[in-house]
C-alpha positions in Angstrom: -30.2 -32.5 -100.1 -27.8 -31.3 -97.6 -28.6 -28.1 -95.7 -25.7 -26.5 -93.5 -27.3 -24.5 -91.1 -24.4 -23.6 -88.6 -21.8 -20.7 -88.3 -18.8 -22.7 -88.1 -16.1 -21.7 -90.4 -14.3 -24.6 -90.3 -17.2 -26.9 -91.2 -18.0 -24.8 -93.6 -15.1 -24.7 -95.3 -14.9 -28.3 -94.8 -18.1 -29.1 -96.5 -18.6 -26.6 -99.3 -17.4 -28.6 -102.0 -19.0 -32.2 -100.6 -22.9 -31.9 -101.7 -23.6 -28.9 -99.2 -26.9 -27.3 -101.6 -27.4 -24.2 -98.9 -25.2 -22.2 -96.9 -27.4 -20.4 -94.0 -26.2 -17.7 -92.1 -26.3 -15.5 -89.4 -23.3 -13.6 -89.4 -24.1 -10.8 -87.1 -24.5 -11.6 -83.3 -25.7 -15.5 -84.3 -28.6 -17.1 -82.3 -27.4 -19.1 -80.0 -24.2 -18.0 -79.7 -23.9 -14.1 -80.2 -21.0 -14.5 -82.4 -20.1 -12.2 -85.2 -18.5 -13.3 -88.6 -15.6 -11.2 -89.4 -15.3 -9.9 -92.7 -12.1 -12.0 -93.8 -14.4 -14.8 -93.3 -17.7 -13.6 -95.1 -15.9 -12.5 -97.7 -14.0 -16.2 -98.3 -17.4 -17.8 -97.5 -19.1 -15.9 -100.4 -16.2 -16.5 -102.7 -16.1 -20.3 -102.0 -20.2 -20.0 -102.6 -19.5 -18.3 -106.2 -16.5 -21.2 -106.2 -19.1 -24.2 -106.0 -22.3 -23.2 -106.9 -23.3 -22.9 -103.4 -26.2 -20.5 -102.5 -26.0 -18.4 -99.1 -29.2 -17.2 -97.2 -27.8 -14.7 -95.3 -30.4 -14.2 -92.1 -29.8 -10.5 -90.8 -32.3 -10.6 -87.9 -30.0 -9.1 -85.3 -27.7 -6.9 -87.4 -29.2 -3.6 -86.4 -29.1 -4.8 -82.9 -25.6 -3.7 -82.2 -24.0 -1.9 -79.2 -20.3 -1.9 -79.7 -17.8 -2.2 -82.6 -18.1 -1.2 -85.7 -20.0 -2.3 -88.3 -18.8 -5.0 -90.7 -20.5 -5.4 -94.5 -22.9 -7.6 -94.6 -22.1 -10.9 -97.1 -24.7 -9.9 -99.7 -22.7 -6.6 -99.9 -19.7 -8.8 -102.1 -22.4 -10.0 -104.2 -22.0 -9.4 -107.6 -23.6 -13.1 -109.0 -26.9 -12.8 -107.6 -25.7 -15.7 -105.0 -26.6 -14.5 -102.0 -30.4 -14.0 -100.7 -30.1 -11.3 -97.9 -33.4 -11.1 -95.3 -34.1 -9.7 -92.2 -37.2 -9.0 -90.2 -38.9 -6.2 -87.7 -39.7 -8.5 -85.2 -36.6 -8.0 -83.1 -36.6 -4.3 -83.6 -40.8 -3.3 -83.2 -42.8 -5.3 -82.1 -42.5 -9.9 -81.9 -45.9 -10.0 -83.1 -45.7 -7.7 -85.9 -43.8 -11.3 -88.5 -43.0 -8.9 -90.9 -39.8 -9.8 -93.2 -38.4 -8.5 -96.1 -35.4 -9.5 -98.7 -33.3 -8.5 -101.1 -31.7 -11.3 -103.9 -31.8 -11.4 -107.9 -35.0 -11.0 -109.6 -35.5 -14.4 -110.5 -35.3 -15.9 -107.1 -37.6 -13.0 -105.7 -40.1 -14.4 -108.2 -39.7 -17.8 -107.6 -40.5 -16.8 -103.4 -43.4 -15.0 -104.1 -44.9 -18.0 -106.1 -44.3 -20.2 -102.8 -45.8 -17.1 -101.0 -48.6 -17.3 -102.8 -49.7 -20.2 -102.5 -48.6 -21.4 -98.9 -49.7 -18.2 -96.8 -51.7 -16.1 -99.7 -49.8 -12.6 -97.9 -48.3 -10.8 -94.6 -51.9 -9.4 -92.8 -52.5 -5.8 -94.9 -53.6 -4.2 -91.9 -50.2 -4.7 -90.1 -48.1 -3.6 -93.2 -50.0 -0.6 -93.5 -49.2 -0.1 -90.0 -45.8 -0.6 -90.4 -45.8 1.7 -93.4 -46.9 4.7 -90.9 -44.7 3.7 -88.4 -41.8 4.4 -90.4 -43.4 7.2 -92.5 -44.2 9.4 -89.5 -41.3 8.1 -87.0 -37.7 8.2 -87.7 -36.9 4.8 -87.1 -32.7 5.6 -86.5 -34.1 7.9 -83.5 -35.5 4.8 -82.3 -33.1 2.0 -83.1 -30.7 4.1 -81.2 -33.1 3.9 -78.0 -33.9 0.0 -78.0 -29.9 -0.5 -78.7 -28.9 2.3 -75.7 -31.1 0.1 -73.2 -30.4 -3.4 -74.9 -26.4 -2.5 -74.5 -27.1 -1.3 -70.8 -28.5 -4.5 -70.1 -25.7 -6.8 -72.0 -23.0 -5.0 -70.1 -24.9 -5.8 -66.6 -25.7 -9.6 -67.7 -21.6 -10.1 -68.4 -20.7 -7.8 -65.5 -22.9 -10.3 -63.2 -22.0 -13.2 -65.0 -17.9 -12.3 -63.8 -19.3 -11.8 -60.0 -21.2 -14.8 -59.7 -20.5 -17.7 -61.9 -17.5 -19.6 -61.1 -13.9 -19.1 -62.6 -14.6 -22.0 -64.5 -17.5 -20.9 -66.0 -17.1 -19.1 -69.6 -19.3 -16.8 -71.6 -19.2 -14.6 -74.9 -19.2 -11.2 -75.4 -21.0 -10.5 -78.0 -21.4 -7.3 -79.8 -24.9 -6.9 -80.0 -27.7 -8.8 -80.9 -30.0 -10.9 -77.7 -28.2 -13.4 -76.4 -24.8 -14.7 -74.1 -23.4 -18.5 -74.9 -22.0 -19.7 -71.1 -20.0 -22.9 -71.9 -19.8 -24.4 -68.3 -16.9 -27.4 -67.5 -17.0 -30.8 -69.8 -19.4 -33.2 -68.8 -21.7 -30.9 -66.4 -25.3 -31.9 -66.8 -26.9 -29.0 -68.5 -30.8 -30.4 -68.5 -31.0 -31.5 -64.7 -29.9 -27.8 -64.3 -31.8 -25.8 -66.6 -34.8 -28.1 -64.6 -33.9 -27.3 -61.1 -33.2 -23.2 -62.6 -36.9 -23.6 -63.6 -38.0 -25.6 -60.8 -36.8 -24.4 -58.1 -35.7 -20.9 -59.1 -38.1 -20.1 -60.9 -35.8 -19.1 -63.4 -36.2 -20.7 -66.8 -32.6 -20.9 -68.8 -31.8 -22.7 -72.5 -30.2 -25.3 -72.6 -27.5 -25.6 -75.5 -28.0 -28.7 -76.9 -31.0 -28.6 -78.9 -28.9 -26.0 -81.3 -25.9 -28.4 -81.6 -25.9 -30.3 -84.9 -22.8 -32.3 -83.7 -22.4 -34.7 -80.9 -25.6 -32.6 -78.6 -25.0 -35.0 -76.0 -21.8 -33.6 -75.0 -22.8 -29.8 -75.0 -22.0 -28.4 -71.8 -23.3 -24.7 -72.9 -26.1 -22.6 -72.4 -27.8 -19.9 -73.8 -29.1 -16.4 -71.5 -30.9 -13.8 -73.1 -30.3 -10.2 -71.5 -33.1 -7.8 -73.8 -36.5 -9.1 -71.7 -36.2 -8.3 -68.3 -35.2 -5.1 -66.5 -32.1 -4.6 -65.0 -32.7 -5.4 -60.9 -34.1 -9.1 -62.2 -31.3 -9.7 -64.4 -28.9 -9.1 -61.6 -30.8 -11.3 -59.4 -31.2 -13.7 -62.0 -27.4 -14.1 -62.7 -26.5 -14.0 -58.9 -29.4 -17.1 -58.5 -28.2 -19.3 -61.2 -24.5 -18.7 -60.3 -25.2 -20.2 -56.6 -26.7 -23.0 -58.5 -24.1 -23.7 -60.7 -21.0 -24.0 -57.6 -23.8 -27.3 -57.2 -22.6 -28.8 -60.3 -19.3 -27.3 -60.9 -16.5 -28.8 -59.0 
């Protein structure tokens, strides 16, 4: 068994018909990379799924998280052959430790979850779905999405703003639309773990490094990945302008 788990159209479309058995997705705001399918692509992906008998799990973890741009349907939106599984989570929108998740897909594959539910983790914690179950009955949870995405979106605009003022020209990042995270792509062949070392070393700073999301050829990923939602806004300035002065160390 095969199991695709990458956003890349063009593998995708590449693979689909040679043994792939799962399509996973993120198509909004994609950890690492913060990049956002476009709908002319999620709806070819789900009709080349329906084409080849391909199932997509379609992992919505981020979608609400969005601060610019409108909103595109999600894939399990074209659905109309029970293909897709949709799921999301609260954990990026309440609270991390609250692993609550939820789904929606055809009947026969929800029954067919709950069976490996069962018997792997028995059930989610009863005393945290009933707390989510107030939160949202005596809360009005847009009210509050549109607070977490007013101060995530300050905080985006202030990482990318930085990022221009203190990395060097040669240095690229995404933009993303929403979701938690920037992809900075620095020049071929930079070593990406001594730096993400001395940025945690010596700055005190710790930063991803790309290559333990790459599928293909890791060794030769240059990128890394910053997330702007956890810390305020005067250390994510300084952050940026520290790791920037580092960088002009290892780009030429």
């Amino acid at each position: 068994m095969m199991v695709l788990m990458w956003s890349s159209w063009r593998i995708f479309s590449n693979l689909i018909g040679g043994g792939v058995k799962l399509f996973y997705t993120i198509p909004n705001f994609g950890n690492p990379s913060g990049i956002t399918m476009t709908y002319k692509k999620r709806k070819a992906v789900y009709e080349l799924s329906v084409k080849y008998g391909v199932p997509i799990l379609e992992d919505d973890i981020y979608g609400n998280l969005r601060y610019r741009g409108r909103r595109i349907p999600n894939i399990k939106e074209f659905d109309t052959e029970g293909s897709v599984v949709y799921i999301g989570s609260v954990s990026k929108i309440l609270a991390p430790a609250m692993r609550i998740g939820f789904l929606a897909a055809d009947k026969k594959v929800i029954r067919h979850i709950a069976k490996i539910k069962e018997v792997s983790s028995n059930e989610v914690m009863r005393v945290m779905q009933y707390a989510l179950w107030r939160m949202y009955e005596e809360n009005d949870m847009y009210i509050w999405l549109k607070k977490i995405c007013d101060i995530y979106a300050k905080k985006l605009f202030l990482m990318e703003e930085s990022m221009d003022r203190y990395f060097p020209l040669s240095v690229k990042h995404s933009s993303p639309d929403g979701g938690m995270f920037i992809w900075v792509t620095l020049p071929e062949g930079t070593d990406i773990e001594r730096y993400c070392w001395e940025s945690a070393v010596q700055l005190h700073i710790p930063v991803t490094p790309g290559n333990g999301f790459c599928v293909i050829e890791p060794e030769k990923c240059t990128s890394l990945r910053f997330n702007f939602t956890k810390e305020n806004m005067e250390d994510i300035e300084y952050g940026i302008r520290k790791t920037g002065k580092l960088m002009e160390q290892y780009v030429k």
